[in-house]
C-alpha positions as CSV (number, residue, x, y, z in Angstrom):
1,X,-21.9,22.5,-17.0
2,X,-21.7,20.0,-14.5
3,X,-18.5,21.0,-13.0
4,X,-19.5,24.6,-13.4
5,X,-22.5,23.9,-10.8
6,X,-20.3,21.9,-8.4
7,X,-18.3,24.7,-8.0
8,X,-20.1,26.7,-5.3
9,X,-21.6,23.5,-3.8
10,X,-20.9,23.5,-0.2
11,X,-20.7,19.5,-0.4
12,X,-19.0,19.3,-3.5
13,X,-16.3,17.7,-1.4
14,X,-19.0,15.1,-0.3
15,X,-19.4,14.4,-3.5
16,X,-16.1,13.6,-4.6
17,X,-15.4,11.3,-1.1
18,X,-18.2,9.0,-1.9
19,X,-16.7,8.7,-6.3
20,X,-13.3,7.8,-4.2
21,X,-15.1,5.6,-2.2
22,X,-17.2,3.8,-4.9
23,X,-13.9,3.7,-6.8
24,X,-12.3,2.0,-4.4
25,X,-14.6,-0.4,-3.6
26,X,-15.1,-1.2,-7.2
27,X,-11.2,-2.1,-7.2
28,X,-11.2,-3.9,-4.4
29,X,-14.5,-5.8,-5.1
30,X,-12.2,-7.4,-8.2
31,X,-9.6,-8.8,-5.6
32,X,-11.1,-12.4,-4.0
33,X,-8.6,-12.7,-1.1
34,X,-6.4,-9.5,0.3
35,X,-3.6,-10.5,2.8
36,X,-1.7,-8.4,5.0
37,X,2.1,-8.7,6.4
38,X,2.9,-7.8,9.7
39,X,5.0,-7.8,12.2
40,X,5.7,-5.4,15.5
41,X,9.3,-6.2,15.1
42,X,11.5,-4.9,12.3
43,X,14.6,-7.7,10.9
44,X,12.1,-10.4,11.1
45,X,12.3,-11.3,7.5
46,X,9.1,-9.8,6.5
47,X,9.6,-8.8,3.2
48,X,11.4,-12.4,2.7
49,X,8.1,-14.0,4.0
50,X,6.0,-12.0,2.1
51,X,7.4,-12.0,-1.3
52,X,8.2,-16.0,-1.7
53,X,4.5,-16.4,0.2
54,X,3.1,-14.1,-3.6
55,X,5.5,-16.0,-5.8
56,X,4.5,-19.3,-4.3
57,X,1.0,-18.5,-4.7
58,X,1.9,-17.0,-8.2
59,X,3.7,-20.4,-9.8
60,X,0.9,-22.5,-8.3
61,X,-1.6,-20.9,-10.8
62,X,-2.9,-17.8,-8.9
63,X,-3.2,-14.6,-10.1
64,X,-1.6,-12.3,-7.9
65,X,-0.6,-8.9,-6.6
66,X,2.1,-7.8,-4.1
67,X,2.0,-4.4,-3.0
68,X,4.9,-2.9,-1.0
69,X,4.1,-0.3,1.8
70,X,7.4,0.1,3.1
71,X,7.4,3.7,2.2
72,X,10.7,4.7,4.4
73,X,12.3,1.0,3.2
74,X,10.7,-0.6,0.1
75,X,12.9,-3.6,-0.6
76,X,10.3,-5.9,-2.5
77,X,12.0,-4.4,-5.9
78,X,15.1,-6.0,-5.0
79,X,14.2,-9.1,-3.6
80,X,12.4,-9.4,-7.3
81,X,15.7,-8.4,-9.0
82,X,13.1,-5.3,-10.3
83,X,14.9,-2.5,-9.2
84,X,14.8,-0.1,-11.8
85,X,11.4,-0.7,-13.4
86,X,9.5,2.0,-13.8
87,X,5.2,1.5,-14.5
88,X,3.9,3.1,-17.0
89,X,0.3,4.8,-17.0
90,X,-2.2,3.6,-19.1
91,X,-6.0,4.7,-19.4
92,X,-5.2,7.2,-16.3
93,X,-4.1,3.7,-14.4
94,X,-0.8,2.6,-13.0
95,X,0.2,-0.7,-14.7
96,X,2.3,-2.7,-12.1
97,X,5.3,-4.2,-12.8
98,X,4.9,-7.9,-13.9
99,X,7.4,-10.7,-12.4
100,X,5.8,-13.4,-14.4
101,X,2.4,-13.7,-16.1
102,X,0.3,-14.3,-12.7
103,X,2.6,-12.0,-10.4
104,X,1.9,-8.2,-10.9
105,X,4.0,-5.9,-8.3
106,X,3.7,-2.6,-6.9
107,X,6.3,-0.4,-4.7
108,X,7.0,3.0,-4.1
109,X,10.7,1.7,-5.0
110,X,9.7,1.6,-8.2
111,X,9.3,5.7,-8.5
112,X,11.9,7.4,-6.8
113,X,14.4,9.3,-8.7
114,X,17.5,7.3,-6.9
115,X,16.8,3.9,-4.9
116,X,19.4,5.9,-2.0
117,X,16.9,9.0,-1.6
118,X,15.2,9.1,1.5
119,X,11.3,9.9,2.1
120,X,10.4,11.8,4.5
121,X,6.3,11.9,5.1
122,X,3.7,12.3,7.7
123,X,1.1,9.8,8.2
124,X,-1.7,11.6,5.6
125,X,0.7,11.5,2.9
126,X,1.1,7.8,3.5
127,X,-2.2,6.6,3.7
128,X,-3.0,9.1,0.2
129,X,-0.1,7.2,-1.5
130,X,-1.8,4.1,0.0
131,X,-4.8,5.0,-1.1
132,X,-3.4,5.3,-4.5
133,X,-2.1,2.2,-4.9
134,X,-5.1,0.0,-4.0
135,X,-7.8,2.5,-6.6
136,X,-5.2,3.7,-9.1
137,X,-3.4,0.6,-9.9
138,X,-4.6,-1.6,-13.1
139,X,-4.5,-4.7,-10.3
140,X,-7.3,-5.9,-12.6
141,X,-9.2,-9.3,-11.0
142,X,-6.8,-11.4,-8.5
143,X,-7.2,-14.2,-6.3
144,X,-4.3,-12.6,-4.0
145,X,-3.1,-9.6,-2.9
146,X,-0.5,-9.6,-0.5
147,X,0.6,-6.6,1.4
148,X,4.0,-5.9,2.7
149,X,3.8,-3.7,5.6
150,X,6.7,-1.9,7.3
151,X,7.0,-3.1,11.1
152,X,5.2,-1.8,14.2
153,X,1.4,-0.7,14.6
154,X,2.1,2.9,12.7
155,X,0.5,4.8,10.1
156,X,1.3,2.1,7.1
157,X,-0.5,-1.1,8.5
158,X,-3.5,1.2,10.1
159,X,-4.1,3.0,6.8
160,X,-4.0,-0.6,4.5
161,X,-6.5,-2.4,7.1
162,X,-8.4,0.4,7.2
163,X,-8.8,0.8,3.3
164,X,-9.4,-3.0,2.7
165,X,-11.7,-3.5,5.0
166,X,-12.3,-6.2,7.7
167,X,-12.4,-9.1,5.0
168,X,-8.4,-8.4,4.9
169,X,-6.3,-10.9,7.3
170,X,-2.9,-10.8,8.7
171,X,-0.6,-12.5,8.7
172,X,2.3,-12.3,11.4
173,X,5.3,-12.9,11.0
174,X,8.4,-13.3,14.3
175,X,11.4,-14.8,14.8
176,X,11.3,-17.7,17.9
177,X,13.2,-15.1,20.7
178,X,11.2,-13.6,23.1
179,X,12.5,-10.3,22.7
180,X,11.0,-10.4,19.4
181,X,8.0,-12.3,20.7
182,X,7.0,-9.2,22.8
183,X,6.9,-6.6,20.0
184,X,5.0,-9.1,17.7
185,X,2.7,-9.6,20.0
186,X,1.2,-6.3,19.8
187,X,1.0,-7.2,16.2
188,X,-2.1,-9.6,17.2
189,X,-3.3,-6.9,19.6
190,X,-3.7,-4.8,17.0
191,X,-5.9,-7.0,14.6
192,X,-7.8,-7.1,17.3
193,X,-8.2,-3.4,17.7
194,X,-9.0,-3.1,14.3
195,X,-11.3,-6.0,13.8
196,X,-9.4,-8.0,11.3
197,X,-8.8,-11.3,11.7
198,X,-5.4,-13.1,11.9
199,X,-4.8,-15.5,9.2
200,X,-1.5,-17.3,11.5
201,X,1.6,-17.1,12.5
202,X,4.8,-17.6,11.1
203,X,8.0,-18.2,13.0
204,X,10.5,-17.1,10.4
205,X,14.8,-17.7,11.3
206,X,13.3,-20.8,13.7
207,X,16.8,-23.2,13.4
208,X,19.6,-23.2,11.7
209,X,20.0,-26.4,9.3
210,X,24.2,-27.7,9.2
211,X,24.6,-27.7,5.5
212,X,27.4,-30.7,6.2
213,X,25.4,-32.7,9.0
214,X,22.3,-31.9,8.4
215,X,22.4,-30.9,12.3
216,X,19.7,-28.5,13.7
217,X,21.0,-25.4,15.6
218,X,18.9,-23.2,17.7
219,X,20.2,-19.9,16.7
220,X,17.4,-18.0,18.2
221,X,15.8,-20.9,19.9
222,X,13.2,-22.5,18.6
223,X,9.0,-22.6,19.0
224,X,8.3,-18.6,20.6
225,X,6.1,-18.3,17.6
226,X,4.3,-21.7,18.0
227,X,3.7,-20.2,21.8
228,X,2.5,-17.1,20.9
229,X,-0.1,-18.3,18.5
230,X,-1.6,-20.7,21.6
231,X,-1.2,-18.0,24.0
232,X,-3.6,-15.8,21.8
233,X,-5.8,-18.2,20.3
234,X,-4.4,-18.0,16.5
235,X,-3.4,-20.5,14.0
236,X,0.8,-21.3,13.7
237,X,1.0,-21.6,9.5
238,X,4.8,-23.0,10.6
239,X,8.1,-22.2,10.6
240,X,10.9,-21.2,8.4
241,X,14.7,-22.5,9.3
242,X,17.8,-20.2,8.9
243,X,19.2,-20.5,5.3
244,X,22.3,-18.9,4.3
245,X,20.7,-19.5,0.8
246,X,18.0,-17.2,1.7
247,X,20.0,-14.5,2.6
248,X,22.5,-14.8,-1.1
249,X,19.0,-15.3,-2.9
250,X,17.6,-12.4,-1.7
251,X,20.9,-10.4,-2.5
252,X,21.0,-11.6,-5.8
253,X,17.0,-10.8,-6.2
254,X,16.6,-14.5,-7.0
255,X,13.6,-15.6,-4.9
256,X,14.5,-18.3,-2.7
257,X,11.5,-20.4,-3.1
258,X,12.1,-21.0,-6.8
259,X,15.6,-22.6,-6.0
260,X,17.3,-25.6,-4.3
261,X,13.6,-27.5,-4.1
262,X,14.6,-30.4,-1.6
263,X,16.0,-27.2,0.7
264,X,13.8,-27.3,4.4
265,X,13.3,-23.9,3.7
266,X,11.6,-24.0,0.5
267,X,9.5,-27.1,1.6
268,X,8.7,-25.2,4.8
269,X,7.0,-22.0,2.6
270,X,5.6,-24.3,0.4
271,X,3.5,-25.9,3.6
272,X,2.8,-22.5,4.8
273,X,1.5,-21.6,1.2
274,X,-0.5,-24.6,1.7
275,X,-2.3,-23.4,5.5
276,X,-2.6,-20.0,3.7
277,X,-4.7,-21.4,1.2
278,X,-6.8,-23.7,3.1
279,X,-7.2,-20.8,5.6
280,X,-8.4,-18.7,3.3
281,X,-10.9,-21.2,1.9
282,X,-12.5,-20.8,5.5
283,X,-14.6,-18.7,6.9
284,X,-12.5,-15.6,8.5
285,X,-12.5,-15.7,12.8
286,X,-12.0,-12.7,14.2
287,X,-8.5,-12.9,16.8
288,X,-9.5,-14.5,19.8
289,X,-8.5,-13.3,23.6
290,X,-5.9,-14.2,25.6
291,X,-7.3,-16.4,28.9
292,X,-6.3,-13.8,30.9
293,X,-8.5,-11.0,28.7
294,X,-11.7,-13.6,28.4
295,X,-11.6,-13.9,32.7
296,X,-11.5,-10.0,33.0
297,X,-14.1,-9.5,30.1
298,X,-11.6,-7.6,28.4
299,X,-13.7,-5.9,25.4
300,X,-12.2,-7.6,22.2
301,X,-13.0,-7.6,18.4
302,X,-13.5,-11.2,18.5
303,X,-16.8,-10.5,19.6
304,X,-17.6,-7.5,17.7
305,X,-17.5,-5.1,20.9
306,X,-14.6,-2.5,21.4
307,X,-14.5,1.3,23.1
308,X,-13.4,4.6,21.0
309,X,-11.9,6.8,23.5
310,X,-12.7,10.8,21.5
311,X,-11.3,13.9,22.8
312,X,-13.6,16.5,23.1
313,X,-14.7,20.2,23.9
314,X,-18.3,21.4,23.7
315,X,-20.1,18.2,22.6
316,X,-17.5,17.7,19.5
317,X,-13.8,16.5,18.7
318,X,-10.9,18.2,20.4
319,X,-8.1,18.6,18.0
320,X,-5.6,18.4,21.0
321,X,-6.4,15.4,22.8
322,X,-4.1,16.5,25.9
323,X,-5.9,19.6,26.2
324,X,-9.5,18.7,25.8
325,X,-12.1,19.4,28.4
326,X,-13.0,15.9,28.2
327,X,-13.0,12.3,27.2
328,X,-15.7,10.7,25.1
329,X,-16.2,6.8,25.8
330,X,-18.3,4.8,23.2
331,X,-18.5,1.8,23.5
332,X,-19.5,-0.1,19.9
333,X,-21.2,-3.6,19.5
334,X,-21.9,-5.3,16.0
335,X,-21.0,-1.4,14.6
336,X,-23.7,0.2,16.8
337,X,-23.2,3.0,19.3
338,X,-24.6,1.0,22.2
339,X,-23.4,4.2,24.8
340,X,-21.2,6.9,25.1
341,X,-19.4,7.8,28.8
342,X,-18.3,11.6,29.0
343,X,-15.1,11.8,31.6
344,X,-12.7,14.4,32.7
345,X,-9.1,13.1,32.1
346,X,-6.5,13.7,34.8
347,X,-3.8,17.4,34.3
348,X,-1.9,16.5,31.3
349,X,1.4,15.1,31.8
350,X,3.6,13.0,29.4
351,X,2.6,9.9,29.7
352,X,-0.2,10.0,31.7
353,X,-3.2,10.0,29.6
354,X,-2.3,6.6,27.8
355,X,-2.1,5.0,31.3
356,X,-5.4,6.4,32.0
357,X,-7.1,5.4,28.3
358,X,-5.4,1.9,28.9
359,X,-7.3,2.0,32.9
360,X,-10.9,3.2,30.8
361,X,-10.4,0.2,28.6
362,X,-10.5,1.8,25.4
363,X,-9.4,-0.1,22.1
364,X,-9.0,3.0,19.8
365,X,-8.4,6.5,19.8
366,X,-9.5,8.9,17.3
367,X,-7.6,12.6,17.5
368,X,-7.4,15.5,15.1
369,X,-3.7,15.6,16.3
370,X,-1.1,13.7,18.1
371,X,3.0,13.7,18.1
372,X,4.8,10.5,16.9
373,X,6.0,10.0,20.8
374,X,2.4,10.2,22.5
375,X,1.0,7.8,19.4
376,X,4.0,5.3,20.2
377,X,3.0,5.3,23.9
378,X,-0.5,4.4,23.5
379,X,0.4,1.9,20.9
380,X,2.6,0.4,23.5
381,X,-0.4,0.1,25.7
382,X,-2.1,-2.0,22.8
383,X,-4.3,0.8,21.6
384,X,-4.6,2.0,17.9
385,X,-4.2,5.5,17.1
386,X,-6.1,7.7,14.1
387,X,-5.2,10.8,13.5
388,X,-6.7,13.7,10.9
389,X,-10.0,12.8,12.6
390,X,-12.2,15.5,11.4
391,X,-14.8,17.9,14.2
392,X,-18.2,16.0,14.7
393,X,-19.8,14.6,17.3
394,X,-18.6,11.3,19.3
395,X,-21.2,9.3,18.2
396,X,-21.1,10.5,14.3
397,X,-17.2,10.1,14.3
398,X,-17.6,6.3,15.9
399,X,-20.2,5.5,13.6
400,X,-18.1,6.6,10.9
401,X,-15.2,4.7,11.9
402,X,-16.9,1.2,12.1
403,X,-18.7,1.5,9.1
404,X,-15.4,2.1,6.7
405,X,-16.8,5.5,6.6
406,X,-14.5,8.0,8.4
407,X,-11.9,10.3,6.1
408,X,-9.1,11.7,7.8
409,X,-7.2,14.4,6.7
410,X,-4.1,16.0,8.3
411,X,-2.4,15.3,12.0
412,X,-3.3,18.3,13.2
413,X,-2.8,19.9,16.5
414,X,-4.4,23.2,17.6
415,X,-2.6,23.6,21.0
């Protein structure tokens, strides 16, 4: 009867948002602490951090989850030697795939027909898989999660923090050169964007330790990470050295950190479990500024205030944000609309409106639809992108956004 009366309800759909929503706040409510793995630069060792980081946490006692989001390049099922487990369903839940009795694991690896097929999604896909794995997976009550993003600022990383909430922190991960110390960070830019605070820093690949002498070679150099962590006011958890132990471990799906115990490299994750911990028994800070953002009064999360750039046309979003009439600028404090600036962007050229977002000081974005190379400029500009916005007013679709509230839907363009 009931679904017979839903089915010519005009907010039926309402409806079944908020049961996802209470479903998924019901799962996460059972997790105590949800880390998440990033890092703007890809070959950083990630993964590596991210699964010794679980199993660390897992043989100390903890219960634990480690959920892989690498959609395009899941490789947690290997560095587990688990490739080629399959979960099974149970009471309409995934069960994930246990490692040992306090490590459960879950990875789109896990599911695909043949380990060498390739997956080729847009960004709602992604965060519905997402989704999935956070409300549909028996994760049960854990004092861990720890997510494994893929690298940069893209769809994967936005559509976990934005799931988990602001309680989730990051944790950042770089090797010491500065090339890589650019991309990363945007990595702590991000955080910011989004609100959620940065757990530390690790500097993963830091030296290279002589396995005759003993002798400590700068590979890459040495301390970028400890740098970047004081240039923007977040904790350094340590640093890894260069192990070619790592490297067979990892190929052999035998996690490094359970072998070779006096090696610097398992000590050094075994300290960096240790500042994860402690960190986490503090209360979260939000990512502080940069000295040269707290003398121009840059707007930052760390004090709750950002700006939404909106594109709009007659009073409500713009699915085309390089063809809207014009721009809406709210400007958010303590998730209140505390004003909202209405201004007409310059002709539309490549290029040109993330310079001029970036000159307006906006933080965010929210479109109906963008292409992969505009999103990748304006992330380059340190501002976060949504896309699948749906059409409401500026102030209902910012409001939305800072309370957790906002459902996206498709990138969708209609220009």
């Amino acid at each position: 009867m009931a679904e017979s009366n839903c089915s010519g309800c005009s907010t039926a759909s309402g409806c079944e948002n908020k049961d996802q929503d209470q479903k998924l706040r019901s799962c996460l409510g059972r997790i105590k602490n949800k880390l998440v793995v990033l890092s703007g630069k890809g070959g950083v060792g990630k993964s590596s951090v991210a699964t010794n980081l679980a199993v660390d946490l897992a043989l100390n006692g903890n219960k634990v989850g480690l959920l892989d989001v690498d959609v395009h390049g899941p490789s947690v099922p290997r560095l587990l030697n688990l490739s080629g487990s399959k979960p099974e369903v149970m009471d309409q839940s995934l069960v994930p795939i246990s490692w040992n009795a306090n490590l459960s694991v879950m990875s789109l690896g896990f599911m695909l027909p043949n380990r060498d097929d390739s997956v080729i999604w847009r960004g709602p896909i992604k965060m519905s898989l997402i989704r999935q794995f956070l409300e549909d997976v028996a994760w049960n009550d854990l004092d861990y999660l720890v997510v494994d993003c893929p690298p940069g600022t893209g769809d994967e990383p936005i559509s976990v923090l934005q799931l988990l909430g602001q309680e989730a922190r990051a944790l950042i991960v770089t090797t010491p050169q500065v090339l890589a110390i650019d991309d990363v960070r945007r990595s702590v830019n991000f955080c910011r964007h989004t609100g959620n605070p940065v757990l530390g820093i690790v500097e993963n690949m830091s030296t290279m330790i002589c396995p005759q002498c003993q002798a400590h070679i700068e590979v890459f150099t040495s301390g970028g990470g400890q740098k970047l962590a004081e240039e923007t006011g977040v904790p350094f958890l340590g640093r890894i050295p260069l192990d070619p132990e790592v490297v067979r471990a990892g190929d052999e799906g035998a996690v490094f950190v359970t072998r070779l115990q006096d090696s610097p490299a398992v000590q050094a994750v075994h300290a960096i479990t240790e500042n994860v911990v402690n960190a986490f028994a503090k209360p979260a800070e939000a990512p502080g500024q940069t000295g040269a953002e707290a003398k121009e009064g840059g707007p930052g999360m760390s004090n709750g205030s950002f700006r939404i750039a909106i594109p709009v046309a007659d009073g409500k979003l713009c699915n085309h944000f390089g063809h809207c009439q014009q721009f809406a600028l709210v400007d958010v404090s303590d998730k209140s609309v505390t004003g909202v600036e209405y201004l007409t962007p310059p002709p539309h050229e490549p290029g040109v409106l993330p310079k001029w977002i970036a000159e307006q000081r906006a933080d965010v974005v929210l479109a109906g639809g963008m292409g992969a190379k505009a999103q990748n400029l304006f992330q380059d500009k340190g501002i976060a992108v949504i896309t699948g916005a749906p059409q409401g007013t500026p102030e209902e679709l910012a409001r939305a956004y800072v309370n957790e509230t906002l459902v996206t839907g498709q990138n969708v363009c209609d220009h």
